[in-house]
C-alpha positions in Angstrom: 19.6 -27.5 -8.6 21.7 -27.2 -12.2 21.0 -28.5 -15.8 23.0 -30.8 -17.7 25.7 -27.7 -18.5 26.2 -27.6 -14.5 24.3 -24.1 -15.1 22.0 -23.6 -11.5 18.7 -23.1 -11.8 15.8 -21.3 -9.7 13.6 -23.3 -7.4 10.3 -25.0 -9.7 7.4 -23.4 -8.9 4.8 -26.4 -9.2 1.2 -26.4 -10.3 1.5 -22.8 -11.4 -1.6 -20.5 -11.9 -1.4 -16.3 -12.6 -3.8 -15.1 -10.1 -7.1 -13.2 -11.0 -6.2 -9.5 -11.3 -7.7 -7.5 -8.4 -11.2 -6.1 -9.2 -14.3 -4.2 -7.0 -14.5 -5.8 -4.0 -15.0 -3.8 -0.6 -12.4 -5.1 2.4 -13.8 -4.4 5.6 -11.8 -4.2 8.8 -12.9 -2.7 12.0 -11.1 1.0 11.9 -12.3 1.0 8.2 -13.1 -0.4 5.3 -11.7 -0.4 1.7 -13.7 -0.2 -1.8 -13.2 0.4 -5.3 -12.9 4.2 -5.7 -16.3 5.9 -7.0 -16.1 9.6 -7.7 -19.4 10.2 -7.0 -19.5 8.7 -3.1 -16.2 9.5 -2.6 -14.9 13.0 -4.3 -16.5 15.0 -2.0 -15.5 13.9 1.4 -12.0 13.1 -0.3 -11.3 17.0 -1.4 -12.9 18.1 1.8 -10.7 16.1 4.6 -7.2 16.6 1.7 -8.7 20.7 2.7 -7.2 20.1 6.4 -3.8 19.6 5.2 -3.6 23.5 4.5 0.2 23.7 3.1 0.0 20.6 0.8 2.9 19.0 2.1 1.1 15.3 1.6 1.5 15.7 -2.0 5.0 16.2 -2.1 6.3 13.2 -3.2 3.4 12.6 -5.7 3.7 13.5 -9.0 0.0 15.3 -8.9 -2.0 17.5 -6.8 -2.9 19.2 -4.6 -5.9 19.9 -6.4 -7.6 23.6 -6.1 -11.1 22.9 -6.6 -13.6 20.0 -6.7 -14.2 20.1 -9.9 -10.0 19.7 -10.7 -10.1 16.7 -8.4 -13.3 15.4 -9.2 -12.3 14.8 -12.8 -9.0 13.2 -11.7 -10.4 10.9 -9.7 -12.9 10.1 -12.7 -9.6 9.7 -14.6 -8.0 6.9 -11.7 -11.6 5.1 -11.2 -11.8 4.4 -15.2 -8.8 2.2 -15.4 -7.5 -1.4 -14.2 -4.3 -0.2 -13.4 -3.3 1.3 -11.7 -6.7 0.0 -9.7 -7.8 2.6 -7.3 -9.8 2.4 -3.6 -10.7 4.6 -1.4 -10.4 4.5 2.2 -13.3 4.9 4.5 -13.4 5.5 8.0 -15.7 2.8 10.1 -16.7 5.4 12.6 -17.9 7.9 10.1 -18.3 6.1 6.5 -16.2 9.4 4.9 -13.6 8.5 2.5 -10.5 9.8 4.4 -7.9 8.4 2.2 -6.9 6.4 -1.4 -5.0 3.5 -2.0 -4.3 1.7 -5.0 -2.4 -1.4 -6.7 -0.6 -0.9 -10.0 2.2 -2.6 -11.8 -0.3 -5.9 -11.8 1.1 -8.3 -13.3 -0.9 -11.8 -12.5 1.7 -13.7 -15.1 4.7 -13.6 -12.6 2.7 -12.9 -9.3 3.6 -9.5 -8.7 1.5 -6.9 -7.8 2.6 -3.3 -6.0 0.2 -1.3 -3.7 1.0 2.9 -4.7 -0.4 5.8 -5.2 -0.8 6.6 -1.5 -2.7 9.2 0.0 -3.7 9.9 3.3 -5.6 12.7 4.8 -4.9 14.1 7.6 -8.0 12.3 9.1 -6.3 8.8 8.3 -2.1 9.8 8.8 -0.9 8.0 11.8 -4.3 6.5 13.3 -5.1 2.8 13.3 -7.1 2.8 10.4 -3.7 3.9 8.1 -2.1 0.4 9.1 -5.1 -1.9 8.7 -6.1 -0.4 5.5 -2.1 -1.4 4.2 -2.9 -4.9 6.1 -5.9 -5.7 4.0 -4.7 -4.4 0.9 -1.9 -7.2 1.5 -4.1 -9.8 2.3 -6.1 -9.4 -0.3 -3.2 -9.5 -2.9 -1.9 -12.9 -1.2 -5.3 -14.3 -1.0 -5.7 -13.8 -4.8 -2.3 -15.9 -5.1 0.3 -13.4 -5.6 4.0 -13.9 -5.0 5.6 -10.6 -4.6 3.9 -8.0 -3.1 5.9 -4.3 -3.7 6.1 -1.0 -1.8 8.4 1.6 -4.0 8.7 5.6 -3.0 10.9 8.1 -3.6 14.3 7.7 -2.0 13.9 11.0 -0.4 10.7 10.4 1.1 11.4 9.6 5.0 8.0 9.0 6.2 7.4 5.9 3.5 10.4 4.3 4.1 9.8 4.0 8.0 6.3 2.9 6.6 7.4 0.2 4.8 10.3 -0.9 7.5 7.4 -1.0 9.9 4.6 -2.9 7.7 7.4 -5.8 7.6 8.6 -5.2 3.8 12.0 -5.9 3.3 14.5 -3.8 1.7 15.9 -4.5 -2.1 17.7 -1.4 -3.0 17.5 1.6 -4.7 17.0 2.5 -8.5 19.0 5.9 -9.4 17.3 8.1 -11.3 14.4 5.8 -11.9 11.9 9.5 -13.3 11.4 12.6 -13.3 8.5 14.1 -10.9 7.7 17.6 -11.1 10.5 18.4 -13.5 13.0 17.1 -10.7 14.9 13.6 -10.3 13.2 11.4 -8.5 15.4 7.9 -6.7 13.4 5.3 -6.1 13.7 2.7 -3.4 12.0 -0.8 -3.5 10.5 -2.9 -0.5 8.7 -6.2 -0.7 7.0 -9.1 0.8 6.8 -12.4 -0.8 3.9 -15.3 -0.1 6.3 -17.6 2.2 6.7 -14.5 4.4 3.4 -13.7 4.2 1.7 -16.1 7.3 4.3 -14.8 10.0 3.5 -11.2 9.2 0.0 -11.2 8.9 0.0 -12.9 12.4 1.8 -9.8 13.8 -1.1 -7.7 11.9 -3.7 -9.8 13.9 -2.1 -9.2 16.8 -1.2 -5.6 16.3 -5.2 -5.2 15.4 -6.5 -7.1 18.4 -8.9 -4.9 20.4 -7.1 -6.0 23.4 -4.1 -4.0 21.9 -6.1 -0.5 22.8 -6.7 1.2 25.6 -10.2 2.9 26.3 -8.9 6.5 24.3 -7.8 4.0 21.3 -3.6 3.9 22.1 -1.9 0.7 20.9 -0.3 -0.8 23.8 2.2 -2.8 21.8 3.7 -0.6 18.6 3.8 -2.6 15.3 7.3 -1.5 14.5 8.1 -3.4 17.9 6.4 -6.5 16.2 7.7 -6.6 13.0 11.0 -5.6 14.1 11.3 -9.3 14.5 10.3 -10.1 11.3 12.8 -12.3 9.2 14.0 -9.9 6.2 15.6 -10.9 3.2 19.3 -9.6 3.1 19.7 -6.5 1.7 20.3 -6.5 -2.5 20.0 -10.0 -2.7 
């Protein structure tokens, strides 16, 4: 489509509406189940299973923690449960109701349908079990369901782990911003992933079928790897 100067234009996006910003609702799943962060139900069993990753290396790539004591975290989670955004969650596992992990969106911004999901951090109780991945998945689902557009993963480019992560969630690749900040008085790269709405209804049918109980054994093993699922997940070129 152009103008009358031959100039083209972007698709129309009829019947436009800026989605509701995300707010306190809990998103169950069956490994576990996400709600607003609350420093009083959650601090505790937060600092205690963070405690089990004894050398810290989780926090690496964050620009806080780890934290020393409960009373240090306590007030910094008071800090991230206080504001809209970035809007904080905690993680809880099914099995035991203990907050195991936090999740969060930030850079909302409901006038051009984007939202991002950051401040990621897993204990060691939630790192590569079941629970990790369906937590991501409704986060996702949530943020599409609201009517969001874009939905953004962004790490440091250094940081190995979270760009497999996002590879394997099915976000596509958009390139990397060179000295984008400062962490912990060091450059920090930072490398952007996304999903966008029209994607959306292929991938979360891999999620379904990735979460299926029929995709576990007995001991809880996934039979069929997401990676191997969403490795056939149309991406959008890369730096487009």
């Amino acid at each position: 489509m152009t103008n009358t100067f031959g100039q083209p234009l972007g698709a129309e996006v009829p019947n436009w509406s800026p989605p509701l910003r995300p707010g306190g609702v809990v998103l169950p799943g069956r490994f576990c189940r996400v709600e607003p962060l609350d420093p009083a139900r959650h601090a505790d069993d937060l600092f205690a299973a963070d405690a089990l990753d004894t050398d810290g290396r989780s926090w690496t790539y964050l620009p806080y923690g780890p934290f020393t004591s409960i009373d240090e975290y306590r007030a910094w989670l008071a800090d991230m449960a206080a504001g809209q955004d970035p809007c904080f969650y905690a993680i809880l596992d099914a099995a035991t109701g203990r907050a195991v992990g936090v999740c969060s969106y930030l850079r909302i911004d409901p006038a051009a349908g984007s939202i991002e999901v950051g401040h990621l951090h897993f204990s060691p109780l939630l790192q590569g079990k079941p629970a990790a991945t369906e937590a991501m998945f409704l986060m996702m689902q949530q943020a599409f369901a609201l009517g969001y557009r874009r939905y953004e993963w962004k790490c440091n480019s250094l940081n190995a782990p979270s760009r497999r992560a996002a590879l394997r969630l099915g976000f596509s690749y958009e390139g990397c911003f060179r000295q984008a900040r400062i962490d912990r008085g060091r450059n920090r790269d930072t490398t952007w992933y996304s999903v966008i709405d029209s994607e959306w209804p292929a991938l979360k049918a891999l999620f379904e079928q990735w979460l299926a109980p029929d995709n576990f054994d007995a001991e809880g093993r996934q039979r069929v790897a997401l990676s191997a699922l969403t490795a056939s997940h149309p991406r959008a070129p890369a730096n487009t």
